[in-house]
N, C-alpha and C positions, 0 to 999 in steps of 0.2 A: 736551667740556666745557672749551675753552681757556680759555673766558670766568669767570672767578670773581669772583664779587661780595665788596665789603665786609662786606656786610650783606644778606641774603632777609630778609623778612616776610612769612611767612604769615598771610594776614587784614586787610581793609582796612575798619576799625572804627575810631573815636575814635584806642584805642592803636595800630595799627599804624599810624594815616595820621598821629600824631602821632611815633612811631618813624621814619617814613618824613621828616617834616619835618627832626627835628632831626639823623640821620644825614646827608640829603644838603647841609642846611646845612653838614655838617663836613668836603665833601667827599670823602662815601667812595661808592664805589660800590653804591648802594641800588636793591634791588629789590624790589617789591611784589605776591605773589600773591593774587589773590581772584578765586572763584568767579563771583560774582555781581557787583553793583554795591556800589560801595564806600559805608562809613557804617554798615554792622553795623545791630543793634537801631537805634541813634540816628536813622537816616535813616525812620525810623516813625514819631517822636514827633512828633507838627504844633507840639506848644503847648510849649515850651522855654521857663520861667522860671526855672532858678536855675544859670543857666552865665553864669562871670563877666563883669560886663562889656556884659549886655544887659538893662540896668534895666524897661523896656518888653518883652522876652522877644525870641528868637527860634525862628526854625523848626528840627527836626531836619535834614531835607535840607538848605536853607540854609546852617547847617552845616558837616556836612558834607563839600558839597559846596566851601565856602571853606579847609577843609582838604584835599582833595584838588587842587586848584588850589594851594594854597602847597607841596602836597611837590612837585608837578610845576614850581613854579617854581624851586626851587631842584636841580632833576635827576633827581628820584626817577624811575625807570622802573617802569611798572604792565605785567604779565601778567594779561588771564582766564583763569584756569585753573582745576582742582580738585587738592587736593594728594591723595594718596593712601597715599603713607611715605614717610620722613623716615629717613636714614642719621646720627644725632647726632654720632657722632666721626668721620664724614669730612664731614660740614656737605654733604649732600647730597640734595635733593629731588625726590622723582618725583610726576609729574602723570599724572593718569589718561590725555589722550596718549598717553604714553610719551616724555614730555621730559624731562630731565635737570637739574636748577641744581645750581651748588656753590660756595659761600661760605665765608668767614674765619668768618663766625659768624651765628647764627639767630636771630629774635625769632620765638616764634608769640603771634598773635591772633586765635585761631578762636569768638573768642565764645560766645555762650548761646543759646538760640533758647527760646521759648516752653516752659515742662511742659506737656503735656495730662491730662487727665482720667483718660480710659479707659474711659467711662461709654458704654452704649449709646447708639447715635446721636451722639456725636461726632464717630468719624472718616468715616461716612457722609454727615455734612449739613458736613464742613468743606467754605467754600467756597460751602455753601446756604445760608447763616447764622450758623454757626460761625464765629469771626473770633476772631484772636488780636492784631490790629491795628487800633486805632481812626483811625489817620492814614492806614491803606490804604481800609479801608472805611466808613468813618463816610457817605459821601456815598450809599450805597447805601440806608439806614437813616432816607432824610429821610421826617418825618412820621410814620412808624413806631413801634413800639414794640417795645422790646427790654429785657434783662437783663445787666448786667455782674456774672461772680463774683471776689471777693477783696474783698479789705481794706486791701490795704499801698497805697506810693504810687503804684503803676502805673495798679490797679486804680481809685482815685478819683481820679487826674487825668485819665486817658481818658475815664471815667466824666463827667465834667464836660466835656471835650470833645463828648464825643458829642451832650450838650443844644442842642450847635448847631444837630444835625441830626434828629435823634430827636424823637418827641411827647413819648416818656419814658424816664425812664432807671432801672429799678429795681436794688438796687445789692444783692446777695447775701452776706452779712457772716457769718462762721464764730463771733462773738463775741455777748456781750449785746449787748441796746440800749446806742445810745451809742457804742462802746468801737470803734473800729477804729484799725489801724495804721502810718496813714499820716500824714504832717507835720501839725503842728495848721494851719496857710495850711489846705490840701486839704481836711480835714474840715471848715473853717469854710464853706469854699466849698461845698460839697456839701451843708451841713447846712443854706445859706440857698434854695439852689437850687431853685425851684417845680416843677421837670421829675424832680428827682430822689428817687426814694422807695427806702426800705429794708425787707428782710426781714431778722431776726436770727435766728442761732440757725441757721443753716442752710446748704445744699452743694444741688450740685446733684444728681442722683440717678441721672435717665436724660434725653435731650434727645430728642422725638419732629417728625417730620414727614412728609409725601410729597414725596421731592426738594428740600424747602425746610423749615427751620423754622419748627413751627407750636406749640409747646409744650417747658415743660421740666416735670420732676418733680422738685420740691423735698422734699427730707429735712430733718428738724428733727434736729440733731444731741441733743438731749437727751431726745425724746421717740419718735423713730424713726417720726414721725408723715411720711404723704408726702402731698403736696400736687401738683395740676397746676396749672399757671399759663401763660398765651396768651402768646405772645409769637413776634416775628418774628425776634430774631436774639438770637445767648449772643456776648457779649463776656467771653472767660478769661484772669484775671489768677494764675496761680497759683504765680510763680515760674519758673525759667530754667532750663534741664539745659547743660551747658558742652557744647563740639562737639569733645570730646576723644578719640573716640576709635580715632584715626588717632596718637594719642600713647600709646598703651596700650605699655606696652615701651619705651618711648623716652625717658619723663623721668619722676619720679615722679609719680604724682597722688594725690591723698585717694582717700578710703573713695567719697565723691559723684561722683569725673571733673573733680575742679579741679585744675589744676596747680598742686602745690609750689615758692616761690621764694625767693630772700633777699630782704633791701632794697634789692637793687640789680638785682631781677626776673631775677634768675640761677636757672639749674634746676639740678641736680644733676649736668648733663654742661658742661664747661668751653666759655664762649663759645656757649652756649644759654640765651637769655634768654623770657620770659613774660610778656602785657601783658594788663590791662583784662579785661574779665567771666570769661574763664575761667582766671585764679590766684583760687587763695586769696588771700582780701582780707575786711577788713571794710565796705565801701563799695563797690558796683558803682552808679557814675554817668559819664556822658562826663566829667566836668571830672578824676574820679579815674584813669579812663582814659589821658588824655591825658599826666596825670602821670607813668603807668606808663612810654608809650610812650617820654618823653621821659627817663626814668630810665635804661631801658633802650638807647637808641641811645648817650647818652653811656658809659655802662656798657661796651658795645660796643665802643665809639673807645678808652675806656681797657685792653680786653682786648688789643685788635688792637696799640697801643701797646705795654706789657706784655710781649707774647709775641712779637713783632718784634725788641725790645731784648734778650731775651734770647736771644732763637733768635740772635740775629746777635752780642751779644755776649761770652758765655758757649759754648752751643753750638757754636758755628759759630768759637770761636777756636781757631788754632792750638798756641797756649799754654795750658798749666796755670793754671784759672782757680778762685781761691779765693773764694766766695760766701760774703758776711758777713749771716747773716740774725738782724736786729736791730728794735727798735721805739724811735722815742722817746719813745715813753709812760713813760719811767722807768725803771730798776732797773738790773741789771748792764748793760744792752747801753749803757747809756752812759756806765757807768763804766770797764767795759773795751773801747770803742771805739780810745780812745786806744793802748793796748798791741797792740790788736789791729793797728792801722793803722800802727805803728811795727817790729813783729815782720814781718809781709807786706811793708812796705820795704825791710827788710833782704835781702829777695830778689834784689832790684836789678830788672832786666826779666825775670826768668824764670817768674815767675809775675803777672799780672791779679788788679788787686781787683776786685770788684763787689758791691757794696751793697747789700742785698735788703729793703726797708721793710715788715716782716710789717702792721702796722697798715694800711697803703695797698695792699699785695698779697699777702693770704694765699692764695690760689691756687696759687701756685707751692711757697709752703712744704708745703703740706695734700700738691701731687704727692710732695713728696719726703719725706714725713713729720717735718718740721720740727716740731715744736709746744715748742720750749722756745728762750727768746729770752736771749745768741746761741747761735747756731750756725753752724760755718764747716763748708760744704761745698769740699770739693777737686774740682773737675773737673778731667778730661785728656780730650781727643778726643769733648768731649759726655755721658761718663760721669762717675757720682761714681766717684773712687777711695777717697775716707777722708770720714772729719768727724770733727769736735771738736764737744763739745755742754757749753755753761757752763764748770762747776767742769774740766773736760779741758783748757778752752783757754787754755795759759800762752806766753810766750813760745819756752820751747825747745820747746813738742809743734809748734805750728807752727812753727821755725824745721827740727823733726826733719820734718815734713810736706813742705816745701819742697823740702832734702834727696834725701826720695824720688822726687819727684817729676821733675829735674834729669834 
């Protein structure tokens, strides 16, 4: 593993090809793993109306596919592969192969992939009818008649897609009449739509057929009443389970399998970052995705920066190096900067200041358990030898620090 990258991404979805974008714009050395073909969920959606910039709509592959060509123009290199475990603190990757990566730092974007049911005749006829994808199979479905289940906006915009193709489109709604959960656009659209008709109150039960779907069996959620109803294919909108779990041990996730981040898509291990459907988030859309991806590669550049500057100049000096960690957000640290920076001169060359902007880089303080602004750490040879914490730091304790240090 000579070869180490600036940056791995695991996942090549909205966020990771837009992680992939704006790292190797910064030139660092970017790499991209994915499975399968790049665009995650996205590269599903045929009908794309509300991603900036495409008044008229565009397509998910389209896409895309424009975003995998812009990481690849500015250097990003793409691997097929499958990742299998992830080494967090030595930033290293193994592929089900048996290949090796190792990077400064990680972004994963392993995405969500469809919930299923569980219901008999699901996982049987998936494939015979069953379809979690209206942009993969809608063409299959021409003249047909089929049932899409959900309510949110997956469920009634594919649902409205499909009328392209389908004779009809009945739409399976958990809620009263009326009331579904998707954009009011979506419902208006669906509610004028002559192809598309609703059942309320209801789930689906059990899906039947011979090799193919010929029927589902609908449940009234209020009345426990079960109905069969004909139909040639189940369109299932029910929500995303995250692809998290090859990260089980490796960075925090929630109770559900979504990854834990800051606002700067940071996880819990230093220089492991988290993009687009599988963090915790309140919005899973490409546009927010993309946001993520691009939070995160700069996030990235500013780690690898960071911890380069210090490893080289603190660490890695010779000299007794005195770390002034401080914020300019107000209070003591700027009122006793000044003392501070005139007590450490009086050393002459025997000791290094370095300046530590907790506001801009708490990372470093959080390793060395900093939390009270200032604080002078003393390093020798990479190690702390002492610290002074606020009301400690006067001019003779550091002149006495100095001293020892000599």
């Amino acid at each position: 593993m000579s070869n180490i990258w600036d940056i791995i991404i695991v996942g090549g979805g909205p966020g990771g090809l837009s992680a992939a974008i704006y790292g190797a714009r910064s030139k660092l050395k970017t790499l991209l793993i994915e499975k399968g073909k790049t665009g995650g969920q996205a590269a599903t959606t045929e009908d794309m109306e509300n991603y900036p910039g495409f008044a008229a709509g565009t397509t998910g592959p389209g896409l895309m596919n424009a975003f995998t060509e812009h990481a690849k123009h500015f250097g990003a290199e793409f691997v097929r592969n499958e990742v299998v475990s992830i080494d967090a603190e030595k930033k290293i990757v193994r592929c089900k192969d048996g290949t090796e990566y190792k990077a400064h730092t990680l972004i994963f974007a392993p995405g969500a992939v469809p919930r299923t049911l569980g219901v008999k005749g699901e996982h049987a006829l998936r494939g015979k009818g069953v379809s979690y994808c209206a942009t993969c199979d809608a063409d299959f479905f021409t003249d047909l008649d089929i049932v899409v289940l959900g309510n949110g906006d997956a469920a009634i915009e594919e649902g409205n897609h499909l009328t392209k193709f389908a004779n009809s489109v009945t739409i399976i709604a958990i809620h009263d009449e009326g009331i579904l959960d998707a954009a009011p656009m979506l419902q208006e659209r669906a509610f004028k739509n002559p192809k598309v008709k609703f059942v309320w109150n209801s789930t689906i039960n059990e899906i039947k057929g011979d090799g193919i779907v010929e029927a589902v069996v609908l449940k009234n959620i209020k009345t426990n009443e079960l109905t069969e109803m004909e139909t040639n294919g189940v369109f299932i909108y029910v929500g995303t389970v995250p692809q998290t779990d090859f990260l089980k041990g490796v960075v925090n996730l929630d109770s559900r399998g979504y990854i834990i981040t800051d606002d700067r898509m940071e996880t819990n291990v230093d220089g492991v970052f988290a993009v687009g459907d599988a963090r915790v988030k309140y919005l899973r859309q490409v546009v927010t995705a993309a946001a993520d991806g691009a939070i995160a590669a700069v996030a990235a550049e500013k780690f690898l920066i960071e911890e380069e500057g210090f490893r080289d100049s603190v660490l890695a000096e010779s000299r007794p190096v005195a770390v002034v960690f401080w914020t300019p957000m107000g209070g003591k640290s700027i009122e006793m900067m000044p003392m501070i920076e005139g007590a450490l001169a009086s050393g002459g060359q025997s000791v290094k200041l370095w300046k530590m902007d907790t506001y801009r880089n708490q990372r470093v303080a959080t390793r060395y358990g900093v939390v009270q602004n200032p604080t002078v750490l003393f390093f020798h040879r990479g190690e702390v030898a002492s610290r002074l914490v606020e009301d400690e730091i006067t001019e003779v304790a550091i002149k006495a620090k100095i001293d020892e240090l000599r």
